[in-house]
Structures are given as C-alpha cells and as structure tokens.
C-alpha positions as a Markdown table, in Angstrom:
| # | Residue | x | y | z |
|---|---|---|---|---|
| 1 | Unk | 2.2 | -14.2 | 37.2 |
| 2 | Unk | -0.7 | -16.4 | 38.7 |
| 3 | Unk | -3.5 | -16.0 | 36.3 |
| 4 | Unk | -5.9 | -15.3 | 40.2 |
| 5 | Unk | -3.5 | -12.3 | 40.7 |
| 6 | Unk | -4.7 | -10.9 | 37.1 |
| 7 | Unk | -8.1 | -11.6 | 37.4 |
| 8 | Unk | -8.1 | -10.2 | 40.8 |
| 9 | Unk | -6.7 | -6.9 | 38.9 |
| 10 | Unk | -9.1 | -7.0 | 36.0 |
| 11 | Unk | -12.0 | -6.8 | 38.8 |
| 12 | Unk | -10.2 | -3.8 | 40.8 |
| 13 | Unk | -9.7 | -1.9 | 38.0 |
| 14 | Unk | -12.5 | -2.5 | 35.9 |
| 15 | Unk | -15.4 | -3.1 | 38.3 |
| 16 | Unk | -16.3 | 0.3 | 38.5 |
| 17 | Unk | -16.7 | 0.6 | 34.8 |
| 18 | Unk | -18.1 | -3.1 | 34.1 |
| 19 | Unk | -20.9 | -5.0 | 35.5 |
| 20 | Unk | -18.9 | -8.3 | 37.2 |
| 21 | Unk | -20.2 | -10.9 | 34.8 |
| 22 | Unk | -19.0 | -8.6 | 32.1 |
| 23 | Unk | -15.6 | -8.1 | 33.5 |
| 24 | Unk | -15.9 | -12.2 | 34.1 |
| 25 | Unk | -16.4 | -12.5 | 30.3 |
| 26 | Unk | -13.2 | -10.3 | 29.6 |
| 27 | Unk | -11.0 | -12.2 | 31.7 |
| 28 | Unk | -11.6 | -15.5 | 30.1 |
| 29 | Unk | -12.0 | -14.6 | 26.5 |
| 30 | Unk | -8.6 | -12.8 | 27.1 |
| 31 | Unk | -7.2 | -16.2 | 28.7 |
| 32 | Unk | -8.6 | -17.9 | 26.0 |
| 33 | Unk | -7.5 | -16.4 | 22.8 |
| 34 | Unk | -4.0 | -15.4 | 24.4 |
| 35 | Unk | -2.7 | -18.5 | 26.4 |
| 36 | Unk | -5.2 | -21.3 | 24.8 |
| 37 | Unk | -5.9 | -21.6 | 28.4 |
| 38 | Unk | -10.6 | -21.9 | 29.6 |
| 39 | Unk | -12.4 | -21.1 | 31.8 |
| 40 | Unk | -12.6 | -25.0 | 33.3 |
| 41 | Unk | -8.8 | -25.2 | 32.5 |
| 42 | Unk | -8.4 | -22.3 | 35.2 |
| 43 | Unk | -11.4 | -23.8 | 37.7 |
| 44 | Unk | -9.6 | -26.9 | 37.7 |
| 45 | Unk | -6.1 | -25.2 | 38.5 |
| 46 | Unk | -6.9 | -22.3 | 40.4 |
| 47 | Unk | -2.8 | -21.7 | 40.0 |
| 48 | Unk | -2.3 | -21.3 | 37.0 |
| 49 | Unk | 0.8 | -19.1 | 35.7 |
| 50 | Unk | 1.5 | -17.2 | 32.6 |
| 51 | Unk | 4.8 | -15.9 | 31.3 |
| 52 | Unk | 4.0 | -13.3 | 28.8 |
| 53 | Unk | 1.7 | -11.2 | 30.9 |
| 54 | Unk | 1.7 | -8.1 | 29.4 |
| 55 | Unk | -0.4 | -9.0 | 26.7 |
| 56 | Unk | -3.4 | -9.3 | 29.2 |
| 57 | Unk | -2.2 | -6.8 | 31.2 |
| 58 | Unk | -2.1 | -4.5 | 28.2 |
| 59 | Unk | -5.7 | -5.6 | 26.9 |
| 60 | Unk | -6.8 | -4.2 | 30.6 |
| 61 | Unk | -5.3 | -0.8 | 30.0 |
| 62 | Unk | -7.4 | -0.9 | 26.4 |
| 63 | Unk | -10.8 | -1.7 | 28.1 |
| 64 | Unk | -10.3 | 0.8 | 31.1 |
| 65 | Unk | -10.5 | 3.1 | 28.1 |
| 66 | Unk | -13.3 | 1.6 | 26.6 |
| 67 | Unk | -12.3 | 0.4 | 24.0 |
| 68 | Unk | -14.3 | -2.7 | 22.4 |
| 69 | Unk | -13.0 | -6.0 | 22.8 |
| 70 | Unk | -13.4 | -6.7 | 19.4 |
| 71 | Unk | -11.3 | -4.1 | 18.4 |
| 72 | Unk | -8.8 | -5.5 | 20.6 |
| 73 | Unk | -8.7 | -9.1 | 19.8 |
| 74 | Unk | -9.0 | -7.6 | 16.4 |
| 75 | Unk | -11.7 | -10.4 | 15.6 |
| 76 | Unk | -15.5 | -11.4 | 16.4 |
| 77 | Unk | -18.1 | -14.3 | 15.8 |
| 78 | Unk | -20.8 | -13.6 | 13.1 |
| 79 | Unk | -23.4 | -16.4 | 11.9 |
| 80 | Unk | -20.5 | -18.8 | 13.3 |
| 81 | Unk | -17.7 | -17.7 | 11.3 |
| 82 | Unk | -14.5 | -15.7 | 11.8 |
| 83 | Unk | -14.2 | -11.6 | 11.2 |
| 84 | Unk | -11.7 | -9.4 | 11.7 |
| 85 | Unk | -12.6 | -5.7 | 12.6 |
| 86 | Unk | -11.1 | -2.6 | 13.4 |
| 87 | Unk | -11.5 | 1.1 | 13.5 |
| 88 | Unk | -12.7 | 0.9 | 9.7 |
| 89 | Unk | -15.4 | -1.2 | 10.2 |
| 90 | Unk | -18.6 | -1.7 | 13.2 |
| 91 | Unk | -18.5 | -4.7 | 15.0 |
| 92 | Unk | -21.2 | -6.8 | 13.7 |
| 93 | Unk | -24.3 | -7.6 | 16.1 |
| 94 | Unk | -26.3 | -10.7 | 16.5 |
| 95 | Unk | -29.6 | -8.4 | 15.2 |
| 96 | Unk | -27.8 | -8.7 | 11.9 |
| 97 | Unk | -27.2 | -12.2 | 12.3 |
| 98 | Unk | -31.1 | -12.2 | 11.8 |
| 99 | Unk | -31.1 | -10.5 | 8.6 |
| 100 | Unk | -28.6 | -12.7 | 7.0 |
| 101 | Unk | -31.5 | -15.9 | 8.4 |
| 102 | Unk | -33.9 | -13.9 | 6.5 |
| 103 | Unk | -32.3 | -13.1 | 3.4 |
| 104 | Unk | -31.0 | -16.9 | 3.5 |
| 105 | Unk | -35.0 | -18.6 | 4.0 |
| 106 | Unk | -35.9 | -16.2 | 1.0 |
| 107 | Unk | -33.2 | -17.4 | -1.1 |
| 108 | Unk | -33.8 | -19.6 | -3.8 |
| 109 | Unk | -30.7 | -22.3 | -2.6 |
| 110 | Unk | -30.1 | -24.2 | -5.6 |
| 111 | Unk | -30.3 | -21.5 | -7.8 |
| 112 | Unk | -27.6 | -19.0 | -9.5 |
| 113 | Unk | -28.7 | -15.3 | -8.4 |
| 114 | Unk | -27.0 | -12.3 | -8.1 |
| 115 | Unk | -27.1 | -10.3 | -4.3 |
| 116 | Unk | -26.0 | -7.1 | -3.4 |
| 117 | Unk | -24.6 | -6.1 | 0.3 |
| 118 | Unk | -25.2 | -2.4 | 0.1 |
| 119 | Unk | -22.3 | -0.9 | 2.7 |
| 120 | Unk | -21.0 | -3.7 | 3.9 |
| 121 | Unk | -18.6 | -2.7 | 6.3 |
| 122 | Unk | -16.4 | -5.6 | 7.4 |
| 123 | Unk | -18.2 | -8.1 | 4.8 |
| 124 | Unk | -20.3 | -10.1 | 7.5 |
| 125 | Unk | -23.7 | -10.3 | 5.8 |
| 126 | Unk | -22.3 | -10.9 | 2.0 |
| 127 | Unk | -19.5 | -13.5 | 3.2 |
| 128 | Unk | -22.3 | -15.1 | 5.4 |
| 129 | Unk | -24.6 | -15.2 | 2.1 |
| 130 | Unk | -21.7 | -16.8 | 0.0 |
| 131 | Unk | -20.6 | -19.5 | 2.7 |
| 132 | Unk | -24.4 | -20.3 | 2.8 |
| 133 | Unk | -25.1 | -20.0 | -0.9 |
| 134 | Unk | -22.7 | -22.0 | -3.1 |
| 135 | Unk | -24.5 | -21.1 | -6.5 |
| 136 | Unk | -25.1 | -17.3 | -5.6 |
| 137 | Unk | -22.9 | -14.2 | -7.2 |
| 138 | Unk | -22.1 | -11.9 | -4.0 |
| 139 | Unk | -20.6 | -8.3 | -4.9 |
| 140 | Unk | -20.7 | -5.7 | -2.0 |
| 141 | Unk | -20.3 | -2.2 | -2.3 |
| 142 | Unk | -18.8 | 0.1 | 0.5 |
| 143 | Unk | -17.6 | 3.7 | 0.1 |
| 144 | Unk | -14.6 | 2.9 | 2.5 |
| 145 | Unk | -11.5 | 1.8 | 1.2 |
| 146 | Unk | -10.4 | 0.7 | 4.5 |
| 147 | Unk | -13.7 | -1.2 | 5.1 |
| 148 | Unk | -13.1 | -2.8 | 2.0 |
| 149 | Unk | -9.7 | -3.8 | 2.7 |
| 150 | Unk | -10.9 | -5.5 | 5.5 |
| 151 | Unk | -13.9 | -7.1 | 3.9 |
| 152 | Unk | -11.4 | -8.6 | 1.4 |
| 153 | Unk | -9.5 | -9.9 | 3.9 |
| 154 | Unk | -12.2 | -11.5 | 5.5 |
| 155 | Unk | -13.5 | -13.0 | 2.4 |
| 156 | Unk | -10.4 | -14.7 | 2.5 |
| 157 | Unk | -10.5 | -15.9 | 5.6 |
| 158 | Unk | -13.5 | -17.9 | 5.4 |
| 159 | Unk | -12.9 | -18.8 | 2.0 |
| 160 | Unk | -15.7 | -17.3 | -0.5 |
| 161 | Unk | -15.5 | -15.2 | -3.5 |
| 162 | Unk | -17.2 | -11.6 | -3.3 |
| 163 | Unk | -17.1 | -9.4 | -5.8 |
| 164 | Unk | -16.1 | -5.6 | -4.1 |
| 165 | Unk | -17.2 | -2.6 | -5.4 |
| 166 | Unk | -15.7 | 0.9 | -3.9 |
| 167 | Unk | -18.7 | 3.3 | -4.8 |
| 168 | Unk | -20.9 | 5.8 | -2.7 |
| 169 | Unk | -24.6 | 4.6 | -3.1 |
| 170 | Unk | -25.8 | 8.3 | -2.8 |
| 171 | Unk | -23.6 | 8.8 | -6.0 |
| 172 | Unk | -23.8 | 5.9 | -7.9 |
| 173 | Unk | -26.6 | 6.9 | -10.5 |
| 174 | Unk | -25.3 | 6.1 | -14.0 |
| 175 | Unk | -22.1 | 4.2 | -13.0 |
| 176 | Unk | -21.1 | 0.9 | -14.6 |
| 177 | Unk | -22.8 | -0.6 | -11.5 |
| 178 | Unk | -25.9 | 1.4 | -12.2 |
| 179 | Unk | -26.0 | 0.4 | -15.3 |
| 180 | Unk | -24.5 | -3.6 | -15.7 |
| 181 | Unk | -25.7 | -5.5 | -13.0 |
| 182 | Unk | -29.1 | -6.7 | -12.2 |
| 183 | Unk | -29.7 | -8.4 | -8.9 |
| 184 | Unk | -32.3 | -10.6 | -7.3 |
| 185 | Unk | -31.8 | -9.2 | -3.9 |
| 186 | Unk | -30.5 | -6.4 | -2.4 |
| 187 | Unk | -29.5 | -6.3 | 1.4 |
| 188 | Unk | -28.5 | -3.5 | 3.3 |
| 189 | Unk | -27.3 | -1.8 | 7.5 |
| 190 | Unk | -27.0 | 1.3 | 6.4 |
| 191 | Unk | -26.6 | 4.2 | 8.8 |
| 192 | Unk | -29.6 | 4.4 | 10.8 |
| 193 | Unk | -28.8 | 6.3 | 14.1 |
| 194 | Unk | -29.9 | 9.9 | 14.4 |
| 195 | Unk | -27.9 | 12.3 | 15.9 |
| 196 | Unk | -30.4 | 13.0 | 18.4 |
| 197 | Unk | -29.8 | 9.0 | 19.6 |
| 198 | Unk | -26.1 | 9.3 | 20.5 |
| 199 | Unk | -27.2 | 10.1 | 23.7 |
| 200 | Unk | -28.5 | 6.5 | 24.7 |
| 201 | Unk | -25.2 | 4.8 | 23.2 |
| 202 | Unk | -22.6 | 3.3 | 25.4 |
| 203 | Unk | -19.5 | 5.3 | 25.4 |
| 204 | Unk | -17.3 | 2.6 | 23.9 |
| 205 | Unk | -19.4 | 2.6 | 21.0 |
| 206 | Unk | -19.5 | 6.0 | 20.6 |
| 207 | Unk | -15.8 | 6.5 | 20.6 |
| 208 | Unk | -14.3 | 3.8 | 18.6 |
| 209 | Unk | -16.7 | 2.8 | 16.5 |
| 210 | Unk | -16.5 | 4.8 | 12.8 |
| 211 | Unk | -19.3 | 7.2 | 12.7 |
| 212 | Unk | -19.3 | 7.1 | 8.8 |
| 213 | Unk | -21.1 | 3.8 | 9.1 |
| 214 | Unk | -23.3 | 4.3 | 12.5 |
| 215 | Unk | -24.9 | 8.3 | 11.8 |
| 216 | Unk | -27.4 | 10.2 | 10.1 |
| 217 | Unk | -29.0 | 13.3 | 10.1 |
| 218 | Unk | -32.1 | 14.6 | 12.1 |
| 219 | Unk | -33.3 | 16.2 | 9.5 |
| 220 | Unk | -32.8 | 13.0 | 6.8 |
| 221 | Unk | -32.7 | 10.0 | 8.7 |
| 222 | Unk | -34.0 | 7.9 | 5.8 |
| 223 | Unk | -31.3 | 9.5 | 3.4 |
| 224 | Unk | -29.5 | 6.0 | 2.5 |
| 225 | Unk | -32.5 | 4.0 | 2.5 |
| 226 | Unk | -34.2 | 6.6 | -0.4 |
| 227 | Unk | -31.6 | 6.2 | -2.1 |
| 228 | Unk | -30.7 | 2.2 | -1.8 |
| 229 | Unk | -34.4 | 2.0 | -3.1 |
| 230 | Unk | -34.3 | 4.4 | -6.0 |
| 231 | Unk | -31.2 | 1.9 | -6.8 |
| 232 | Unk | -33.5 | -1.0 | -6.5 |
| 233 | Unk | -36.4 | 0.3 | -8.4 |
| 234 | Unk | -34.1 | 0.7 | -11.4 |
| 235 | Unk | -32.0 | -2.5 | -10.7 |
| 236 | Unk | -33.9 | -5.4 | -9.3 |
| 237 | Unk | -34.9 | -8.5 | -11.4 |
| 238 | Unk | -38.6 | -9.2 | -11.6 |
| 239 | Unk | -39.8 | -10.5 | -8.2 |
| 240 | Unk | -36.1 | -9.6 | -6.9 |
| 241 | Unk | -36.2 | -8.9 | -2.8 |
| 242 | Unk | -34.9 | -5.6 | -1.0 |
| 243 | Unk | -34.0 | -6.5 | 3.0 |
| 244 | Unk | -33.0 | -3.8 | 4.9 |
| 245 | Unk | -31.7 | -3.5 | 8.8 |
| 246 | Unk | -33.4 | -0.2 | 10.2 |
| 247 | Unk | -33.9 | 2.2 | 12.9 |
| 248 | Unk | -36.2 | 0.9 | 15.4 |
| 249 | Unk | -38.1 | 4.0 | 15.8 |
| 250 | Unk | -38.7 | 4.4 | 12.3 |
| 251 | Unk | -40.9 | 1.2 | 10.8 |
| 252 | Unk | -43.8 | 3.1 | 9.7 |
| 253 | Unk | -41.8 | 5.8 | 7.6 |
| 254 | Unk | -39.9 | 2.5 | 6.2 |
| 255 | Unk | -43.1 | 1.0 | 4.6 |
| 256 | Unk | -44.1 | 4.4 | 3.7 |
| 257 | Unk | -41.1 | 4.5 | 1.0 |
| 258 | Unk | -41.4 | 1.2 | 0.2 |
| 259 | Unk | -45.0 | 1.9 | -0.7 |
| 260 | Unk | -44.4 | 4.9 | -2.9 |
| 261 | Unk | -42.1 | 3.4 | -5.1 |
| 262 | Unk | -43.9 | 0.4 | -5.4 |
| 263 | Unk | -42.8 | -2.7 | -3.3 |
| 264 | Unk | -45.4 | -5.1 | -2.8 |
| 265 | Unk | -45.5 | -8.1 | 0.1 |
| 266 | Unk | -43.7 | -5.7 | 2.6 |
| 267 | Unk | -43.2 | -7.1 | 5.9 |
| 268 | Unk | -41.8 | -5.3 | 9.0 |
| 269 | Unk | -39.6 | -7.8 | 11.4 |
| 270 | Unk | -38.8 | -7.8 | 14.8 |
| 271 | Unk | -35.6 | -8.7 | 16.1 |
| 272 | Unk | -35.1 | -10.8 | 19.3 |
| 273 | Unk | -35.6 | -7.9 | 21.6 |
| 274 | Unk | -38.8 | -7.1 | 20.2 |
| 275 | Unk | -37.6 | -4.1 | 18.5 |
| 276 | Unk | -38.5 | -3.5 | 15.0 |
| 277 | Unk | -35.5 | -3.7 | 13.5 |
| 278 | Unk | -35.8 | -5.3 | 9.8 |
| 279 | Unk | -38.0 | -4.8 | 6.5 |
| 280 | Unk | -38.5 | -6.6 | 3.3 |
| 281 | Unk | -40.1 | -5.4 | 0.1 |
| 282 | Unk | -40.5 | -7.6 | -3.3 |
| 283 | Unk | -40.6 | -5.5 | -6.7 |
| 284 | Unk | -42.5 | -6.6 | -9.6 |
C-alpha cells in the first residue's frame, strides 16, 4: 500500500478529531518509528510502498480513540533520552524537563550527594539526574509497583543506577527510609490536578492516563506536597534543596507551606508558558 493512500486515510479519519499539523505529525512519527522511512524520504518519493501496513493502520484505529501516541509507540523523548511508558505511568512533559534544568544548575556537579525523586512515575527526572550527575546517589520512590517496573526498566535503558523504593510518601513516617537516608535534595510531580480541573483536560489525557499520579482532592489539593515537606523537614542535609513541580493556580499557598515549616531562599518559577509551575525551598 502506497504510503499517499495512508496518509490520505489518517487525514479522513482523523481530521475531525485533530488539528491537520497534528494529524501531519502522527503520520510521519508513525512512518518513522515503523518503516525507518522520514518525512524527506517520503517528499522525495511521493510513492513510496509499505508491506506490513497494518501496523500503521492499526496505530490509526488507536488514535481515533484517543489514545496517546506515546502510549502507542510505547516510548517518548525526555531531556534527550529514551522512556518507555504505558498505562502505569504519565507521559512526561517538556515543563518537567525544566525542573530536571533546575535541579541540575543547583547541583553541586562534582560532588557525591544523595537526591530523592519523590513519585517518580516512569523514572524520567531521577534517570535524567543520574545520566547528568555521575557522582550523585539517585533512589526514587513510587507507590506503584507497575510504575516502578517500568522506571526500572528505563533505568536500564539509558544505562544508570537508581536506587527504587516502593513506599507511599503519605505513609512513610518511621520506615527504614524515614529513618536511614538523608538527602541533599529532594524533587518531586506529585499529583497536583484538582478534581474541579478535569474539565479543561483533553480527553486523551483524561482517559488513558493513570489518575493515581494526575488527581487530587478539592478539598486537599496540597495533600502530597504537606507531606513531601514534613518528609523534608525531618530528612534534608543542612542547606539540602526541596524542588517541586506544582499546580499553576496554586503558587502562593506553595510558599505559604514552605514558609511555616521553615524553608528559606524560596523561589517560585515559571515555566515556558508563563505559568507558575515550579518552586524551590533550601532548609537550614
């Protein structure tokens, strides 16, 4: 089948869901990843054929149900290295990509430090810390066992040692973590999105990405980060760092708490859309 004839499909069928670009961009990461064949490869062969077409063709039928194309490609791009992702774990965004920069700049490079990835989902900001920090100690902690089956894997994958922990942060006073391990900075994307928000999501998100790691209550929205800092208070090193990816609509109740229990240097970040969308607090 003439690879014209299937892109000609993917915009029948999906330009009603799609803006075209977008269905453009589907098309020819699809070519890509399944046939090794580009975008230039195509423009400069406008006949191209492919055999096996039902892997495409099947990849349509998965995106006319919304369904990310992440999820099924089974892989994405973070901070220019390979994840794999599924069900178990969000796809990673490029306004965490920023928080990983941040955490990175504060980083003392040459030196051996502990960090902690508070839910770390598919592993992308702790395996992003190793591969940037050769003498760091990563451990991540995630409460999902099929998250953290994944972030394994993907440890692999791009070749770093992290150290996994499977432990629910709201219940982890007086474990061996609470107790063990101090750390020089903790990092965290917790859930942030309230309830009342799921009304301004796209649909693919909302129905294939694990609301575990996306929702919180109305009535609690800064449940996680209380008790990530409570965790902090009692187990950062002197001058350690606490980073934290948070609700946009929520900055000024986010240096509240980092206020009553003490953080000093706090600085609210915006994101490239302007949004604030990142926080930073030093304990001493």
């Amino acid at each position: 089948m003439k690879l014209k004839e299937i892109k000609n499909t993917f915009h029948l069928e999906l330009d009603p869901l799609f803006p075209l670009e977008e269905v453009n961009r589907f098309f020819y990461i699809l070519i890509e990843a399944y046939y090794n064949i580009s975008r230039l490869n195509l423009a400069m062969d406008s006949d191209l054929e492919v055999e096996n077409e039902a892997l495409i063709l099947e990849a349509l039928e998965a995106l006319k149900q919304q369904k990310p194309i992440q999820y099924i490609l089974g892989e994405t791009e973070f901070y220019g290295l390979t994840f794999k992702v599924n069900e178990n774990t969000l796809i990673p965004r490029p306004e965490t990509e920023e928080l990983v920069s941040w955490v990175l700049k504060k980083a003392a490079l040459n030196e051996k430090i502990n960090i902690l990835d508070i839910g770390t989902g598919s592993g992308c900001i702790a395996i992003s810390i190793a591969k940037n920090l050769l003498k760091a100690k990563v451990y991540a902690l995630d409460v999902s066992q099929g998250a953290l089956k994944m972030a394994t894997e993907n440890a692999k994958l791009n070749q770093v040692e992290i150290s996994f922990i499977n432990e629910d942060i709201l219940a982890v006073s007086d474990s061996e973590l609470d107790k063990n391990i101090k750390f020089d900075i903790i990092v965290s994307n917790p859930p942030y999105v309230r309830n009342k928000e799921k009304k301004m999501m796209q649909a693919n998100v909302l129905e294939n990405e694990p609301h575990l790691a996306l929702f919180v209550d109305d009535e609690n929205p800064l449940q996680f980060y209380k008790a990530i800092t409570v965790f902090a208070v009692k187990n950062l090193n002197k001058n350690g760092g606490l980073f934290f990816e948070i609700n946009e609509y929520l900055g000024r109740e986010m240096i509240q708490l980092l206020k009553e229990h003490h953080f000093e240097n706090i600085q609210l970040k915006q994101d490239i859309f302007k949004k604030d969308r990142m926080i930073k607090g030093t304990f001493n």
